[in-house]
C-alpha positions as a LaTeX table, in Angstrom:
\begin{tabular}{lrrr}
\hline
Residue & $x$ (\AA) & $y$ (\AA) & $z$ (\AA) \\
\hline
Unk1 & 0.00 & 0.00 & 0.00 \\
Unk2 & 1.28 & 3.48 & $-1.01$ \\
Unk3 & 1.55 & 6.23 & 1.66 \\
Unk4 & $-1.26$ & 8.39 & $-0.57$ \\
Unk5 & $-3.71$ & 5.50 & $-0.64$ \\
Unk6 & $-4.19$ & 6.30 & 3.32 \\
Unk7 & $-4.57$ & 10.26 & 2.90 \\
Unk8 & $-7.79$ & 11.51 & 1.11 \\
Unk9 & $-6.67$ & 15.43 & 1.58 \\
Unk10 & $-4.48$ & 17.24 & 3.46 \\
Unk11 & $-2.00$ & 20.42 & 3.69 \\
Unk12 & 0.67 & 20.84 & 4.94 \\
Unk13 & 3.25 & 24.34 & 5.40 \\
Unk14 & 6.48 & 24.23 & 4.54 \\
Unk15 & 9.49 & 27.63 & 4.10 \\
Unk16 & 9.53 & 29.34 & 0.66 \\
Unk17 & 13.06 & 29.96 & 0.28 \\
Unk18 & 13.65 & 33.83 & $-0.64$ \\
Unk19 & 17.08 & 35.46 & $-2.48$ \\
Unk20 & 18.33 & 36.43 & 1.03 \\
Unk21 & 18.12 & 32.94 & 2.02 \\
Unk22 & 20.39 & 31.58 & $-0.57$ \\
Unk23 & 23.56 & 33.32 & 0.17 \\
Unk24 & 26.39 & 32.55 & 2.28 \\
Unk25 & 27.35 & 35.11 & 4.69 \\
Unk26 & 30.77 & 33.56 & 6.49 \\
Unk27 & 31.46 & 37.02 & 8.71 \\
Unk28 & 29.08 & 36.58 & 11.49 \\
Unk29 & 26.16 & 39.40 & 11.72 \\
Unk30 & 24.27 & 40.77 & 14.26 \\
Unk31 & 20.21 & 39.00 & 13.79 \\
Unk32 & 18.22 & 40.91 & 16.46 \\
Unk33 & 18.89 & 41.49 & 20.68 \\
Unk34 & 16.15 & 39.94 & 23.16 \\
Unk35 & 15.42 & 39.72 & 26.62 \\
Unk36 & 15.30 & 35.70 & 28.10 \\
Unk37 & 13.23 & 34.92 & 30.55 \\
Unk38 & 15.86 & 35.13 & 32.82 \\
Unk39 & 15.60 & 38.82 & 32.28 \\
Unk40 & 19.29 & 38.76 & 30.32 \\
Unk41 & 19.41 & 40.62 & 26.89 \\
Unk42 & 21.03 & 38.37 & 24.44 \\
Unk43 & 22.53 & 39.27 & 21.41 \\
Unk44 & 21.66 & 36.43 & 18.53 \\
Unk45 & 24.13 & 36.65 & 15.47 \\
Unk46 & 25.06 & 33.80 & 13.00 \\
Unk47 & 26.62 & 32.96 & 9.75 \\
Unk48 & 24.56 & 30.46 & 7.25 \\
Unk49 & 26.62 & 28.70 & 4.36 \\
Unk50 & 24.49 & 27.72 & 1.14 \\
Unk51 & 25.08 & 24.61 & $-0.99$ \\
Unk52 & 22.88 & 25.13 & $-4.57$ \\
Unk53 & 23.76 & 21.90 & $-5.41$ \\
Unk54 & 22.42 & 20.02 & $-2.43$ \\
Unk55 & 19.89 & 22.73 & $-1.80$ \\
Unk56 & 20.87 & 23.20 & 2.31 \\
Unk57 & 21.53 & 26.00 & 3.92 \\
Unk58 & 23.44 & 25.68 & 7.30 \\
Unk59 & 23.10 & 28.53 & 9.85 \\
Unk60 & 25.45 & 28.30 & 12.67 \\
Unk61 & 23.59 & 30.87 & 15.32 \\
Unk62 & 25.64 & 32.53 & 18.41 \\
Unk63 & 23.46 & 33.47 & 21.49 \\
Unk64 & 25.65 & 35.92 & 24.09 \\
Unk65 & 24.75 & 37.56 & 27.11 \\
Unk66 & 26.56 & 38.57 & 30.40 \\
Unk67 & 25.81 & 36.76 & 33.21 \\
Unk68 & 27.60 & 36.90 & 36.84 \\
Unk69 & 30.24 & 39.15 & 35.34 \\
Unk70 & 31.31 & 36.47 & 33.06 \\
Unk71 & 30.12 & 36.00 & 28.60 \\
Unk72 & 28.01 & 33.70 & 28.09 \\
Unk73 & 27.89 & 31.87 & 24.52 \\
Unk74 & 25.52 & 29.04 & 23.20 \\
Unk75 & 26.08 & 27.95 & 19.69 \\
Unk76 & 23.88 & 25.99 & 17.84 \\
Unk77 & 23.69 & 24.62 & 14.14 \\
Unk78 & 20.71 & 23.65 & 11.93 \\
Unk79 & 20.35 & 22.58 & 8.53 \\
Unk80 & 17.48 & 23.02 & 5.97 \\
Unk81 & 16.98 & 21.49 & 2.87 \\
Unk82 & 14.62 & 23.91 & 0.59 \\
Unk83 & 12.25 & 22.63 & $-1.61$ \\
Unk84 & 11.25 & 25.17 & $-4.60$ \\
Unk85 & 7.58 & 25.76 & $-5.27$ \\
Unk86 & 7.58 & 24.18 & $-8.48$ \\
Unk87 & 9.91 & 21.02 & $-7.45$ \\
Unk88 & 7.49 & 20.81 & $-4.49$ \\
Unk89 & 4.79 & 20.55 & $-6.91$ \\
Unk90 & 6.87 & 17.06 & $-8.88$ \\
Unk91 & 7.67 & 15.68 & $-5.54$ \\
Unk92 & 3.47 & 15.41 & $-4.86$ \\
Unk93 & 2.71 & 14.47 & $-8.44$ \\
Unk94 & 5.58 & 11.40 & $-8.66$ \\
Unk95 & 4.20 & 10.25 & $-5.13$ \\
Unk96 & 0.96 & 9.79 & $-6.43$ \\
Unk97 & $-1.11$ & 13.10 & $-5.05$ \\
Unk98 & $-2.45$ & 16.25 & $-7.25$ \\
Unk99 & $-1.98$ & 19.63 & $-6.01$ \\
Unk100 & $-5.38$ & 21.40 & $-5.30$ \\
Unk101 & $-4.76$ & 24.64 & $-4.00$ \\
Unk102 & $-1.37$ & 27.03 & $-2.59$ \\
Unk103 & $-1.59$ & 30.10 & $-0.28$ \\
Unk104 & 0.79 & 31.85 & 1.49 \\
Unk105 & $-0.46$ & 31.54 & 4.97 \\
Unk106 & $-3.33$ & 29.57 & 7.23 \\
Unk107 & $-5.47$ & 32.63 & 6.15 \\
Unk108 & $-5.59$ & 31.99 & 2.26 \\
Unk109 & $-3.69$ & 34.84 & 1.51 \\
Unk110 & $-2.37$ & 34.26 & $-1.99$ \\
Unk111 & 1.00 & 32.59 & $-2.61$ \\
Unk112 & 4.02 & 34.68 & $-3.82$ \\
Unk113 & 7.73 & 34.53 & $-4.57$ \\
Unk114 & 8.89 & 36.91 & $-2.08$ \\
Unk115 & 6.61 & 35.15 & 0.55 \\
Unk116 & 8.10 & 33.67 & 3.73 \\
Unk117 & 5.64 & 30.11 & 3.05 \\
Unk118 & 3.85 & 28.07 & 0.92 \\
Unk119 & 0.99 & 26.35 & 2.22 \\
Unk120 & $-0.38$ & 23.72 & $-0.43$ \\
Unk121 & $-3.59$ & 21.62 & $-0.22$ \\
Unk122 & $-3.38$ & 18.11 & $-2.05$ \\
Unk123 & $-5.30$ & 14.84 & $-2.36$ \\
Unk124 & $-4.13$ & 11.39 & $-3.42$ \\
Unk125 & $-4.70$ & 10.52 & $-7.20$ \\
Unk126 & $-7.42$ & 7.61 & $-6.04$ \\
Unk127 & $-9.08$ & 10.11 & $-3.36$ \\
Unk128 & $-9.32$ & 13.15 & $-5.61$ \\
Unk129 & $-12.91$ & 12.79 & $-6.92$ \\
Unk130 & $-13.73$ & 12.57 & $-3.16$ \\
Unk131 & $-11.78$ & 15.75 & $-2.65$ \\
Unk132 & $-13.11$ & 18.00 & $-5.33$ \\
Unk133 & $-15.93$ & 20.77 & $-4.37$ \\
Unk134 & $-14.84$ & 20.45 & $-0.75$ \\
Unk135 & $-13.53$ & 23.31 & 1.30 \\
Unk136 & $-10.06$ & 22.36 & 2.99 \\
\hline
\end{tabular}
């Protein structure tokens, strides 16, 4: 049994990746200040490397703040792999679902390029007629 035999219709979110995503910035920059809830300001900064190839961007992200006289530091590192709006559109049509509908948001707002998400409504090739005139 295929994994869109079990799924009538759903949606699902995922990051549109903008032009300021896909650079690599190897000088670390200042990303905003904030106050914990330990009432410390911390300063969040980062660097994010971009492979084009692979499609992952890896942000390394520095959180400081002063604490008992002494810095503190926490570094942590992610890794995303972006999906484009139009591959994202193959991936659901080679696993067996049509796309039905794509916003930008939870509120329907239309999808853009320069949008920070794609939110796309699909149904399962065998569950379609099921799906159509229904309101996700």
């Amino acid at each position: 049994m295929q994994l869109h035999d079990h799924y009538g219709h759903f949606v699902f979110g995922t990051r549109n990746p903008r032009r300021d995503d896909l650079v690599t910035t190897t000088a670390e920059e200042l990303w905003l200040t904030y106050t914990s809830v330990e009432g410390h300001t911390v300063a969040l900064s980062g660097t994010q490397e971009w492979e084009p190839i692979s499609q992952v961007m890896h942000w390394t992200s520095y959180r400081r703040w002063w604490q008992n006289g002494q810095q503190q530091c926490k570094v942590t590192r992610i890794a995303t792999r972006f999906t484009f709006p139009q591959e994202l559109l193959a991936l659901l049509h080679y696993n067996g679902f049509t796309a039905l509908e794509q916003y930008g948001d939870w509120d329907r707002t239309p999808f853009t390029a320069a949008g920070p998400a794609s939110f796309q409504s699909a149904a399962g090739v065998d569950n379609l007629a099921a799906s159509k005139g229904r309101r996700t």
